[in-house]
TIVO-328695 format. One record per atom (N, C-alpha, C): residue number from 1; residue in one letter; atom name; x, y, z. Coordinates in steps of 0.05 Angstrom, whole numbers. Layout:
<num: NUM | residuo: a | atomo: CA | x: X | y: Y | z: Z>;
...
//
This chain:
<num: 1 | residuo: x | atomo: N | x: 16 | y: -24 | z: 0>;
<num: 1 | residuo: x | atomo: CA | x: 0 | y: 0 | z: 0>;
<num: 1 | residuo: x | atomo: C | x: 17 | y: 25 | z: 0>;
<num: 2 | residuo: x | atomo: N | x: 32 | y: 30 | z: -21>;
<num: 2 | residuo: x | atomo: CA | x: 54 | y: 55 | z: -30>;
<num: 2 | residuo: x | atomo: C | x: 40 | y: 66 | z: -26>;
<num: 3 | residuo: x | atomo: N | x: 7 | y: 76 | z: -35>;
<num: 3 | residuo: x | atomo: CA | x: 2 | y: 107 | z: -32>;
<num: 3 | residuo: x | atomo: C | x: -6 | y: 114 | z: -6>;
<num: 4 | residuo: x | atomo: N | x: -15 | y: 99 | z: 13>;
<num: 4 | residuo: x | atomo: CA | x: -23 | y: 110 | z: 35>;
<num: 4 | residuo: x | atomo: C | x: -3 | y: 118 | z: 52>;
<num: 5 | residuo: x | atomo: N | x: 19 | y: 97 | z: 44>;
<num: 5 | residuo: x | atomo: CA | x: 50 | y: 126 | z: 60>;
<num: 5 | residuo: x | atomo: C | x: 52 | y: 144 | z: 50>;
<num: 6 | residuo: x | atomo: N | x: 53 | y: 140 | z: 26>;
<num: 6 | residuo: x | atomo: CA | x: 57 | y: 176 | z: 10>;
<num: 6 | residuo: x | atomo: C | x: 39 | y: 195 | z: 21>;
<num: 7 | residuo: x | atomo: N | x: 11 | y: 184 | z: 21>;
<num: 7 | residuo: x | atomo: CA | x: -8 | y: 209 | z: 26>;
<num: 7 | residuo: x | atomo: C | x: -5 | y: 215 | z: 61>;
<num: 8 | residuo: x | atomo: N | x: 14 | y: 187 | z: 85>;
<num: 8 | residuo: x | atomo: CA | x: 4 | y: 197 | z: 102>;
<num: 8 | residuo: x | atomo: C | x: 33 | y: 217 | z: 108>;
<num: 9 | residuo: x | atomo: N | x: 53 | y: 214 | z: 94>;
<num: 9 | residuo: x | atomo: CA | x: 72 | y: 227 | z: 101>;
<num: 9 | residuo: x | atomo: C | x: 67 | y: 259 | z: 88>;
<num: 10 | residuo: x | atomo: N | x: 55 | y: 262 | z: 70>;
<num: 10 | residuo: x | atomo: CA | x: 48 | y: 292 | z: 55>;
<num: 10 | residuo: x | atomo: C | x: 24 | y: 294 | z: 72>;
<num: 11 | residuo: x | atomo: N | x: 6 | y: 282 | z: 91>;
<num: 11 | residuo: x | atomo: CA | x: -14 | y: 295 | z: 113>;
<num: 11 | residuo: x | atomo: C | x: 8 | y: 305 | z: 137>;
<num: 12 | residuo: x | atomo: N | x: 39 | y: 284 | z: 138>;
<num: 12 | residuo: x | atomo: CA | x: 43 | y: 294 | z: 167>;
<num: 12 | residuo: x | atomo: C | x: 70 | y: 323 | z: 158>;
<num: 13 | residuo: x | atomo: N | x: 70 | y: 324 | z: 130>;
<num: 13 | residuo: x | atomo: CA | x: 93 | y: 350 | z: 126>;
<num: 13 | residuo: x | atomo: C | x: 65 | y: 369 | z: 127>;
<num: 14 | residuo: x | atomo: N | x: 38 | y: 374 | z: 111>;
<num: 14 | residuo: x | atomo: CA | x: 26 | y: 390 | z: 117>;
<num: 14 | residuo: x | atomo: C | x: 19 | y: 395 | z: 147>;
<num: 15 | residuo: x | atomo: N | x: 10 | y: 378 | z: 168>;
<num: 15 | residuo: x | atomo: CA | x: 2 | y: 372 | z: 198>;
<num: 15 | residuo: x | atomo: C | x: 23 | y: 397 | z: 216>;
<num: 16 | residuo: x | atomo: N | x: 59 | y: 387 | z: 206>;
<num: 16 | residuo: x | atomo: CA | x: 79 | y: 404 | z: 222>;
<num: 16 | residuo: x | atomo: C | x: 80 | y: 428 | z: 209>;
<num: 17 | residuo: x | atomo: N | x: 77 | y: 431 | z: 181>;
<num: 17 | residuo: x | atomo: CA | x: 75 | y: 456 | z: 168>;
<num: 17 | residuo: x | atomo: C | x: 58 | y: 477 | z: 182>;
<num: 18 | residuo: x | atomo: N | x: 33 | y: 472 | z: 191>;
<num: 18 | residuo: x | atomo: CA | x: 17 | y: 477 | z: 198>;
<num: 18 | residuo: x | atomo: C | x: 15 | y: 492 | z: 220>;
<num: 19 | residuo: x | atomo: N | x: 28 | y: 475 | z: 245>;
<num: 19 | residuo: x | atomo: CA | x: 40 | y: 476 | z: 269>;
<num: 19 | residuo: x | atomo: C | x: 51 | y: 498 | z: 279>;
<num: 20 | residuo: x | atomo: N | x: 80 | y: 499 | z: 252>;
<num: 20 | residuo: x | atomo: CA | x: 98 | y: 514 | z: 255>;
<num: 20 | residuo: x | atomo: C | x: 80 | y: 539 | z: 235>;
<num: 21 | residuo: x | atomo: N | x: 74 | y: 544 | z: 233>;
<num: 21 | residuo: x | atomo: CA | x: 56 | y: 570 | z: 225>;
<num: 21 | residuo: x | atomo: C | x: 35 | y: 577 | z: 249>;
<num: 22 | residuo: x | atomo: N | x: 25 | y: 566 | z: 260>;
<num: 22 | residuo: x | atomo: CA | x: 6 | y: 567 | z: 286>;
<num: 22 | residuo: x | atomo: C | x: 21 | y: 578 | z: 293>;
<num: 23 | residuo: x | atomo: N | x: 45 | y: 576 | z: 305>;
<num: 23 | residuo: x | atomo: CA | x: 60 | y: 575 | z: 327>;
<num: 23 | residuo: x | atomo: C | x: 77 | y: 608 | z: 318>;
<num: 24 | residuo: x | atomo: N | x: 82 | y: 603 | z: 301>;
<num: 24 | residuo: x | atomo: CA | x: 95 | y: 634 | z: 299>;
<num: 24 | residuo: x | atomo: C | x: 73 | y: 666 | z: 300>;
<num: 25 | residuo: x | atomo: N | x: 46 | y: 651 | z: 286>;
<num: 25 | residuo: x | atomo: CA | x: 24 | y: 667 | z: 288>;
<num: 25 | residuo: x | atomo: C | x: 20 | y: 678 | z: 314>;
<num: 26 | residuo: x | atomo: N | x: 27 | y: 657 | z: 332>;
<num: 26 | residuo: x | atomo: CA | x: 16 | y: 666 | z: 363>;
<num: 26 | residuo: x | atomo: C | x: 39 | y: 675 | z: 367>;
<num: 27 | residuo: x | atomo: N | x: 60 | y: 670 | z: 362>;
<num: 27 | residuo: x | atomo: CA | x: 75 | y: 681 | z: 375>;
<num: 27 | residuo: x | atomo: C | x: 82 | y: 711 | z: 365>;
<num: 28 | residuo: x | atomo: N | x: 74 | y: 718 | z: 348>;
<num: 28 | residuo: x | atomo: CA | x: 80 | y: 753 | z: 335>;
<num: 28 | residuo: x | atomo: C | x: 57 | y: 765 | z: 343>;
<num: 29 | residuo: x | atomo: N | x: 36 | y: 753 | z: 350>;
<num: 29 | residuo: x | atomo: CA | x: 5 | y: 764 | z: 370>;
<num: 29 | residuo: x | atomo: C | x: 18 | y: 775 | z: 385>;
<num: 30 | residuo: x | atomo: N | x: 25 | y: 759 | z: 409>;
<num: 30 | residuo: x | atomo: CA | x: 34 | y: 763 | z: 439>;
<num: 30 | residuo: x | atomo: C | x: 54 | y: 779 | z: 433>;
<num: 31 | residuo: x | atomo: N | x: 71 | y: 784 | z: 420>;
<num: 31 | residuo: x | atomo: CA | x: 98 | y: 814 | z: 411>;
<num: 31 | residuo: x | atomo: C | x: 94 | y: 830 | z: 406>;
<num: 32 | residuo: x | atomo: N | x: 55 | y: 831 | z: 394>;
<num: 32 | residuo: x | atomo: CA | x: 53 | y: 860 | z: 388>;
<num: 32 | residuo: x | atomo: C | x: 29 | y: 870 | z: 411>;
<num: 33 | residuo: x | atomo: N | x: 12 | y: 843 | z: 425>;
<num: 33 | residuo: x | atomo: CA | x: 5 | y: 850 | z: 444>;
<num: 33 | residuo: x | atomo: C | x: 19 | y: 869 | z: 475>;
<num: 34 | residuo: x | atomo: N | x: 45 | y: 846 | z: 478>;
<num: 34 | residuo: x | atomo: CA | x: 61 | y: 869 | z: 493>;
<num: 34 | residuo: x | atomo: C | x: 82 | y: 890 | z: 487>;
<num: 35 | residuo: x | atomo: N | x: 76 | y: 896 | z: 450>;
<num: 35 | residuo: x | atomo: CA | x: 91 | y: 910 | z: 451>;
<num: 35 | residuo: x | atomo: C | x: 81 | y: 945 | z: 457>;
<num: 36 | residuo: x | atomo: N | x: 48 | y: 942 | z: 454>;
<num: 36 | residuo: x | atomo: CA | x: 23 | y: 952 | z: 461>;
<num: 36 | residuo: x | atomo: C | x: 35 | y: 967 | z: 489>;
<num: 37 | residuo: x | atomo: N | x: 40 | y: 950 | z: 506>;
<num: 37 | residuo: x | atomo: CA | x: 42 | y: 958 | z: 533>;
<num: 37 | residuo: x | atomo: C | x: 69 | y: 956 | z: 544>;
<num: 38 | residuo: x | atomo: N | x: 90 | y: 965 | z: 529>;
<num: 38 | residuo: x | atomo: CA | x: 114 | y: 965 | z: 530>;
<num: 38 | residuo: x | atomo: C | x: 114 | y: 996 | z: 543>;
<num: 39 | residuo: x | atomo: N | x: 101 | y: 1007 | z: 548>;
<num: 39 | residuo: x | atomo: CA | x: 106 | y: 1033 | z: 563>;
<num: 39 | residuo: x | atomo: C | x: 94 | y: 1038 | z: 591>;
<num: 40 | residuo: x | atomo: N | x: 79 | y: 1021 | z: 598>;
<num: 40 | residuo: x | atomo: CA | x: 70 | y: 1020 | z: 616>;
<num: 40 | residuo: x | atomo: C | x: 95 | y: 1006 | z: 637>;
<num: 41 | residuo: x | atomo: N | x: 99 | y: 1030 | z: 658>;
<num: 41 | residuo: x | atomo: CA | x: 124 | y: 1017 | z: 675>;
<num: 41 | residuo: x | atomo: C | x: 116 | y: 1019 | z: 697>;
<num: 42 | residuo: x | atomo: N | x: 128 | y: 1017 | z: 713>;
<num: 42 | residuo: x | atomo: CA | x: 134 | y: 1017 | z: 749>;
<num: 42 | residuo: x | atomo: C | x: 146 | y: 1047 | z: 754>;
<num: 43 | residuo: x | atomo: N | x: 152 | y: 1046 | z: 781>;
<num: 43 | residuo: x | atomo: CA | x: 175 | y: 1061 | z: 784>;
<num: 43 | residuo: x | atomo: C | x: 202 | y: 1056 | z: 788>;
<num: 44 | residuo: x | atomo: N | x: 212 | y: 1030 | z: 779>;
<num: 44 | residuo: x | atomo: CA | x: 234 | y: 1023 | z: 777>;
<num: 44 | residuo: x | atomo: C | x: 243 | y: 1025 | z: 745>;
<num: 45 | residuo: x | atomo: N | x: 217 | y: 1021 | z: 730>;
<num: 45 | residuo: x | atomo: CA | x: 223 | y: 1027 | z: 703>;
<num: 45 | residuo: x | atomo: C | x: 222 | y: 1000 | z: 687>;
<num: 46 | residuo: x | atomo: N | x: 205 | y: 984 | z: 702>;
<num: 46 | residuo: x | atomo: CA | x: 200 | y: 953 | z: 702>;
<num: 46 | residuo: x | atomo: C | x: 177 | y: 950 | z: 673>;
<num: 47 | residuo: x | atomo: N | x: 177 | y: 934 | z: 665>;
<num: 47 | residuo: x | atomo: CA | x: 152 | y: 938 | z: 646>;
<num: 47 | residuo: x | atomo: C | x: 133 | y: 922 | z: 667>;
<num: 48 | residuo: x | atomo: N | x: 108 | y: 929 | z: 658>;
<num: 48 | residuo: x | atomo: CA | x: 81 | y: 915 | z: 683>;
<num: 48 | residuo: x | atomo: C | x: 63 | y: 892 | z: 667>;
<num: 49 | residuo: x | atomo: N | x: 69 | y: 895 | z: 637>;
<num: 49 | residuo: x | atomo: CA | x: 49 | y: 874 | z: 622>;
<num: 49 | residuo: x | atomo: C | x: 80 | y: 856 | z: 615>;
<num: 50 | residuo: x | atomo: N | x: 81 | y: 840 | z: 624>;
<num: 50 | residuo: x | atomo: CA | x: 101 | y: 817 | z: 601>;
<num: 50 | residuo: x | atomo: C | x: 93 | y: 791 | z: 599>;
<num: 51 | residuo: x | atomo: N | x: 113 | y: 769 | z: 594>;
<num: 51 | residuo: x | atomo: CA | x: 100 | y: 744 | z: 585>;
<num: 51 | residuo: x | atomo: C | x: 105 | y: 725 | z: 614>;
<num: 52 | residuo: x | atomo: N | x: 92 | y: 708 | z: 612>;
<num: 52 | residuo: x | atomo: CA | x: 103 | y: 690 | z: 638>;
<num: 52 | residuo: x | atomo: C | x: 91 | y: 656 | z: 630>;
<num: 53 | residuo: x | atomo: N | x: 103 | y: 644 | z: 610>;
<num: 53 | residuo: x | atomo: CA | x: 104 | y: 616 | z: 606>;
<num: 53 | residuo: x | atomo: C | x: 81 | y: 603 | z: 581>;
<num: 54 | residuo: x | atomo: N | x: 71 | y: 597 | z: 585>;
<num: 54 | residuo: x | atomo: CA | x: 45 | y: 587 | z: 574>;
<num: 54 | residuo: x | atomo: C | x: 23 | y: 576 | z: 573>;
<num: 55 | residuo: x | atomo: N | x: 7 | y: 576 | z: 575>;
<num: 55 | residuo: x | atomo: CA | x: -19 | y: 559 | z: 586>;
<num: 55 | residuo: x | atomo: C | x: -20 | y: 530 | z: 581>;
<num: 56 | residuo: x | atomo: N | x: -24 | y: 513 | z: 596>;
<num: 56 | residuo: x | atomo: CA | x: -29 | y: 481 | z: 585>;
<num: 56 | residuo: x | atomo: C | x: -34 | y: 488 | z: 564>;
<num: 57 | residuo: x | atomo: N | x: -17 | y: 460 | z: 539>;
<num: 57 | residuo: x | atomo: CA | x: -20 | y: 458 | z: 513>;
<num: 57 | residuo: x | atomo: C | x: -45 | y: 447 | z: 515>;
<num: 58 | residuo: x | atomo: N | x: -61 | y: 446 | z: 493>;
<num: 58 | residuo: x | atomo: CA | x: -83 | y: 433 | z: 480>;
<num: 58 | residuo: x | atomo: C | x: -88 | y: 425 | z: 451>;
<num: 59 | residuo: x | atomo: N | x: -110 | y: 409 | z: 447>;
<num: 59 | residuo: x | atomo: CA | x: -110 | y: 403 | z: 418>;
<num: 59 | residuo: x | atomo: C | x: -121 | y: 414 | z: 410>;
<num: 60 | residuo: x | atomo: N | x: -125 | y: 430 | z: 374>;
<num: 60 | residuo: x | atomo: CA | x: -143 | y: 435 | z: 369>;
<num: 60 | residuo: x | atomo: C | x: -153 | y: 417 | z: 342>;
<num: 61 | residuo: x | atomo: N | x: -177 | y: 413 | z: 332>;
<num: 61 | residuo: x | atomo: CA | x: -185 | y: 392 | z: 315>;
<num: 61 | residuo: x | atomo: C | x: -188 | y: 406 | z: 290>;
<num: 62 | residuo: x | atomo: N | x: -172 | y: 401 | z: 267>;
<num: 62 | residuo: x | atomo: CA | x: -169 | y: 418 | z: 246>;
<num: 62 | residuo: x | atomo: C | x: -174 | y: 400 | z: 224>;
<num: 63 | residuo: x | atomo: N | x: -186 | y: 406 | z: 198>;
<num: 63 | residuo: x | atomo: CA | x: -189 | y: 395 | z: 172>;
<num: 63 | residuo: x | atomo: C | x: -159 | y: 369 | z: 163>;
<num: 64 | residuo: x | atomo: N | x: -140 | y: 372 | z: 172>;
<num: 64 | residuo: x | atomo: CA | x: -117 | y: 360 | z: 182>;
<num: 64 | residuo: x | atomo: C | x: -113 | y: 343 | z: 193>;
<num: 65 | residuo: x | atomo: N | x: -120 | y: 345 | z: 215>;
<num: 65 | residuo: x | atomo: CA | x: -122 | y: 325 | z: 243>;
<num: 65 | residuo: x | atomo: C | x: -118 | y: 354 | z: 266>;
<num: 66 | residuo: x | atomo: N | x: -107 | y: 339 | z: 287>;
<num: 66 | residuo: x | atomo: CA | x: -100 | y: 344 | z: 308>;
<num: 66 | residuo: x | atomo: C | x: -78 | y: 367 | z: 305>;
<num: 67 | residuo: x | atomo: N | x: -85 | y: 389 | z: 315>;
<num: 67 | residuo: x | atomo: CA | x: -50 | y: 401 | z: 322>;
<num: 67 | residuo: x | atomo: C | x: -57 | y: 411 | z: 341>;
<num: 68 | residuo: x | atomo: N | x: -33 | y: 415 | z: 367>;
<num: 68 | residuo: x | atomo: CA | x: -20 | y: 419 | z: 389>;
<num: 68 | residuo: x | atomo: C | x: -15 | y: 449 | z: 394>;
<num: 69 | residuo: x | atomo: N | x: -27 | y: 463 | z: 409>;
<num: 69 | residuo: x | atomo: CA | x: -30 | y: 494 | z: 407>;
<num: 69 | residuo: x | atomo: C | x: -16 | y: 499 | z: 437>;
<num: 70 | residuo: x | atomo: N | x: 5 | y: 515 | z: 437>;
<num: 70 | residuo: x | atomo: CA | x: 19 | y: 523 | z: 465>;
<num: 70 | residuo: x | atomo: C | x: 12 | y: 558 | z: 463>;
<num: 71 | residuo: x | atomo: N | x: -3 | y: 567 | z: 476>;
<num: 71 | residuo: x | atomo: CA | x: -18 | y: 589 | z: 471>;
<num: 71 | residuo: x | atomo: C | x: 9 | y: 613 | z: 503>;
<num: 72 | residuo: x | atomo: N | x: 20 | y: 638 | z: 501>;
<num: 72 | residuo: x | atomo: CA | x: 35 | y: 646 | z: 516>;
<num: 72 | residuo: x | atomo: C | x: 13 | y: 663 | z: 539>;
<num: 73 | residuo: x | atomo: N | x: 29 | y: 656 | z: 559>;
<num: 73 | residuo: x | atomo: CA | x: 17 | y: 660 | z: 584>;
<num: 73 | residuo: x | atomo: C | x: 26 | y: 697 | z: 588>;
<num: 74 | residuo: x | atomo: N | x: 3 | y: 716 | z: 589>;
<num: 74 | residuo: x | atomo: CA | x: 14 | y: 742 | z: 594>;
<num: 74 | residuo: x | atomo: C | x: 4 | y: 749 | z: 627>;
<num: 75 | residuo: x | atomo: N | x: 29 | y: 771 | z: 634>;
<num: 75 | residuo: x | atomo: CA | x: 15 | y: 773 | z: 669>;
<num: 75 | residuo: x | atomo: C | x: 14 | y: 805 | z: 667>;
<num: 76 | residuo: x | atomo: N | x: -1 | y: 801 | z: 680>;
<num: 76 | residuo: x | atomo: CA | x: 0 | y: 842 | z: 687>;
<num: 76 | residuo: x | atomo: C | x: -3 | y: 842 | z: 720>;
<num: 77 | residuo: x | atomo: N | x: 31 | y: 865 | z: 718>;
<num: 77 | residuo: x | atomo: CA | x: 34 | y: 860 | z: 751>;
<num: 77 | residuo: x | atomo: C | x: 19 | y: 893 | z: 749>;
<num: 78 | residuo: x | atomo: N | x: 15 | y: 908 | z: 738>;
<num: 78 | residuo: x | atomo: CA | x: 3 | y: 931 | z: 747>;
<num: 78 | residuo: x | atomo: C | x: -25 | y: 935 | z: 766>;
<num: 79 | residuo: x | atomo: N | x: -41 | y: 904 | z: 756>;
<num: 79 | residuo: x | atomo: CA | x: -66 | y: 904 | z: 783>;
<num: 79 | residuo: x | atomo: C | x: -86 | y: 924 | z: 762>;
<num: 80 | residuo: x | atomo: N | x: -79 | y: 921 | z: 733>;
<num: 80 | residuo: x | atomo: CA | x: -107 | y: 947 | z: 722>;
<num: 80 | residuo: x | atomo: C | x: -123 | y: 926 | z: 706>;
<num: 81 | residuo: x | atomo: N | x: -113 | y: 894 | z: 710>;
<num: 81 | residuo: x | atomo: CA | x: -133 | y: 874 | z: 694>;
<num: 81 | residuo: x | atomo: C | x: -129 | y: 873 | z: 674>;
<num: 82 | residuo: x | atomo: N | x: -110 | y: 877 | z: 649>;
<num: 82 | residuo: x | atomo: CA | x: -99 | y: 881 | z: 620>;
<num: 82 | residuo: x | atomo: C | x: -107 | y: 844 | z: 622>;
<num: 83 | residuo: x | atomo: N | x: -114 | y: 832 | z: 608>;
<num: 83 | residuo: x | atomo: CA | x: -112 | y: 806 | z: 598>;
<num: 83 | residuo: x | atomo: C | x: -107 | y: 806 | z: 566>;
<num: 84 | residuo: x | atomo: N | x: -97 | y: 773 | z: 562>;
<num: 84 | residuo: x | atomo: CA | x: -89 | y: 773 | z: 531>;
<num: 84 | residuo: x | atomo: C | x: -104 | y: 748 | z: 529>;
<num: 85 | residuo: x | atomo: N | x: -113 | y: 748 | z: 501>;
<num: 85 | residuo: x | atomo: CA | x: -136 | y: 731 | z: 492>;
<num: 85 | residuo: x | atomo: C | x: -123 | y: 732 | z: 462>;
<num: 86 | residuo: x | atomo: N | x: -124 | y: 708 | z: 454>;
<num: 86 | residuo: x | atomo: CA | x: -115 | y: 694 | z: 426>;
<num: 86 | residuo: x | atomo: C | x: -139 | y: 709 | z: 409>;
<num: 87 | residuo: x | atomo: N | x: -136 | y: 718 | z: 392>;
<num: 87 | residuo: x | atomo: CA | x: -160 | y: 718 | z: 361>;
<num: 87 | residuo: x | atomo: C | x: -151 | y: 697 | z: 346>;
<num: 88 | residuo: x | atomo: N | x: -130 | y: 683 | z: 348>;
<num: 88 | residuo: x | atomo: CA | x: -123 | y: 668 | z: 327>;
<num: 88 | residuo: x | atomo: C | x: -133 | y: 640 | z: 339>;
<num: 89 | residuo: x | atomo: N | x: -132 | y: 640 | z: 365>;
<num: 89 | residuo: x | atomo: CA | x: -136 | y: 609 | z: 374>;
<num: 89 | residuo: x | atomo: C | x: -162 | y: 617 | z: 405>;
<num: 90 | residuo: x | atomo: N | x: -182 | y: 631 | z: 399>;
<num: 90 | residuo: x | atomo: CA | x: -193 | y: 643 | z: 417>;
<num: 90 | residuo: x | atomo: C | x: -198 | y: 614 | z: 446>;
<num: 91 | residuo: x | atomo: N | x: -197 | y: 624 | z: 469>;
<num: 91 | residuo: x | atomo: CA | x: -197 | y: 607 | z: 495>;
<num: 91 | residuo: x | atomo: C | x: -214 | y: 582 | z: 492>;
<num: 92 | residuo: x | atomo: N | x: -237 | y: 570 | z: 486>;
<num: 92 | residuo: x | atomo: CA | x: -245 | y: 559 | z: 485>;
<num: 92 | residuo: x | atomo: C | x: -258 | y: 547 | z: 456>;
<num: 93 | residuo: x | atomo: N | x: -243 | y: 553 | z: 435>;
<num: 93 | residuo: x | atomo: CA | x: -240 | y: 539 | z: 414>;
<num: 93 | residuo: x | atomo: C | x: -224 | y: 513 | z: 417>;
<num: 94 | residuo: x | atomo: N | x: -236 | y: 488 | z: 406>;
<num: 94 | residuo: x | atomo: CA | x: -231 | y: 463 | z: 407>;
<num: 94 | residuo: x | atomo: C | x: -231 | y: 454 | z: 379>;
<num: 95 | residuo: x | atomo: N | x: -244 | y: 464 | z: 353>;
<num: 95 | residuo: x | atomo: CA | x: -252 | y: 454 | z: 324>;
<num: 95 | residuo: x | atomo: C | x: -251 | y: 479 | z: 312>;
<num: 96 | residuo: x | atomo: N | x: -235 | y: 476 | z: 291>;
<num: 96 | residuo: x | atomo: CA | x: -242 | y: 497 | z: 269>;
<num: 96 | residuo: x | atomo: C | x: -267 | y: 503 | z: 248>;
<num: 97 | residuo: x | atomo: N | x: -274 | y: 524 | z: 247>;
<num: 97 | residuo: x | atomo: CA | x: -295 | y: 525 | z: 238>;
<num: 97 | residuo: x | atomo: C | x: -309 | y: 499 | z: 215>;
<num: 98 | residuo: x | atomo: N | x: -288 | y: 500 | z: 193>;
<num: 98 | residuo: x | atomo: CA | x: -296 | y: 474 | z: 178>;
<num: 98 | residuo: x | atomo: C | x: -306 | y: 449 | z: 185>;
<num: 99 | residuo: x | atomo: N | x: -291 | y: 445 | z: 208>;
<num: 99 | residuo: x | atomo: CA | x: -297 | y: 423 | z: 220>;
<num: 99 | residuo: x | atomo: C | x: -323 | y: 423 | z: 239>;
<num: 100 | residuo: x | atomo: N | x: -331 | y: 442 | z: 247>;
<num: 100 | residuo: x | atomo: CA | x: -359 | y: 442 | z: 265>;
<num: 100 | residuo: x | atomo: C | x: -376 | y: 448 | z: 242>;
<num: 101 | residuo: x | atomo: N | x: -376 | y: 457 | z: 218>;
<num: 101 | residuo: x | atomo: CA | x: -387 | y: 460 | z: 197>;
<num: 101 | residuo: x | atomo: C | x: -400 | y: 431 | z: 191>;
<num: 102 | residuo: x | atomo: N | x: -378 | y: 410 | z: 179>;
<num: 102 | residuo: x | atomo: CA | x: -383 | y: 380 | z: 180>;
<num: 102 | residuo: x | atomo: C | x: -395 | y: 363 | z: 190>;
<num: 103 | residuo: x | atomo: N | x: -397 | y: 369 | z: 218>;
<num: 103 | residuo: x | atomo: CA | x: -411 | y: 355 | z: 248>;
<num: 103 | residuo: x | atomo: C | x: -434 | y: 371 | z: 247>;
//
């Protein structure tokens, strides 16, 4: 069965392709999210919005399969409630639209 390796190995270069585009997407979010509040300091001169780790990974269920979303954890020590929220991978998205489209 030659073609079903072929096709599953061109599902798993599209799958990491994929991934690695997710992953930079979020990650240039969150750089311009704090780059937003890059002025906002202390009085030490501290910035008050920065990043701090990441939230449990999760799956999300894509036309694809499965990909693995590490979404970055932001904190705001200022106490004024600034939160960061994905547009690209919003909090409680589990399926991409197509896919809840199908179901």
């Amino acid at each position: 069965k030659p073609a079903e390796t072929t096709e599953d190995a061109l599902v798993s270069v599209l799958r990491r392709g994929a991934q690695e585009l997710l992953t930079r997407a979020i990650e240039e979010e969150v750089k311009t999210f704090l780059e937003a509040y890059a002025g906002l300091l202390d009085e030490k001169g501290l910035r008050q919005v920065v990043r701090n780790g990441h939230l449990p990974e999760r799956s999300i269920q894509t036309g694809i399969g499965p990909l693995a979303v590490k979404i970055p954890r932001v904190r705001d020590r200022s106490g004024t409630g600034i939160k960061y929220t994905s547009n690209l991978v919003p909090r409680y998205l589990r399926r991409t639209k197509n896919i809840e489209e199908l179901l």
